[in-house]
Structures are given as structure tokens and as C-alpha cells.
N, C-alpha and C positions, 0 to 999 in steps of 0.2 A: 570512085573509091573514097570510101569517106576521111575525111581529115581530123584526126583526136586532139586535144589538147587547147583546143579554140576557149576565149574566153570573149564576155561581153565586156559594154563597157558600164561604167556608172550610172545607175538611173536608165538601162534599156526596158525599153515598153515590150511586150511582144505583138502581135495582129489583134489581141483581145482590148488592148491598153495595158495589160498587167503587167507591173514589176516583171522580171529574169531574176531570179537569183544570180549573184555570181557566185560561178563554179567553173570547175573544168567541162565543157561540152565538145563534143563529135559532130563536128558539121557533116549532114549526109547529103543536102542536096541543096538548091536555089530552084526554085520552080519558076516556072515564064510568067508568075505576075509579079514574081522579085522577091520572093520571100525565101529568108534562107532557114533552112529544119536543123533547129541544132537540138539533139539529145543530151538526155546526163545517165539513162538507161532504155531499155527498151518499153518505160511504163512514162518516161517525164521528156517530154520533148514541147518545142516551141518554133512559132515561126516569127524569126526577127526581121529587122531592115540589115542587109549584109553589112550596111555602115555601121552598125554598130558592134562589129566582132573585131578581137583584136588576137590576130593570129599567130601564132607560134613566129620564132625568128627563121627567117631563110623562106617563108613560104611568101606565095604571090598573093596577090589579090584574090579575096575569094570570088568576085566576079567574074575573073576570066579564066 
């Protein structure tokens, strides 16, 4: 189930090296080489290091 409302942090690279804007993102998934897909629609999505998300209050880690 994906998680809405997720943001990066300062100066996130994504798997290209490229900037992340920050914005609001929907984390949909962490794939098994550790890369987490965070969307902002279904045209702009990226895969970060999950260390660098900073998730909404009350939610867990997005690792586990």
C-alpha cells in the first residue's frame, strides 16, 4: 500500500546522481536492491536511498 505525503531530504541524489526536488512524494515501494520509488505523479518518479525520506508523523520506518 503505498504511503502519500513522504518528503526528501535536503540535497537527495536519486540512483542517477540527480537532485529530487522537494515535494510531497508517495512512496510505493523499496525494491531488494534498497532503492526506495517515490512518485509525485504517475509521469515523475525516482529511486532514492530510503535514508533519505522523511516520513509523515506516526509512521514507522520505511524499511520495515
Amino acid at each position: 500500500m503505498p504511503l502519500e505525503n513522504v518528503r526528501v531530504k535536503v540535497d537527495t541524489r536519486n540512483h542517477r546522481g540527480c537532485f529530487v526536488p522537494e515535494a510531497s512524494y508517495t512512496l510505493h515501494d523499496i525494491d531488494q536492491n534498497g532503492w526506495a520509488l517515490i512518485c509525485v505523479d504517475d509521469a515523475h518518479c525516482h529511486y532514492v536511498d530510503p535514508d533519505a525520506l522523511r516520513l509523515p508523523k506516526g509512521t514507522r520506518s520505511a524499511k520495515a
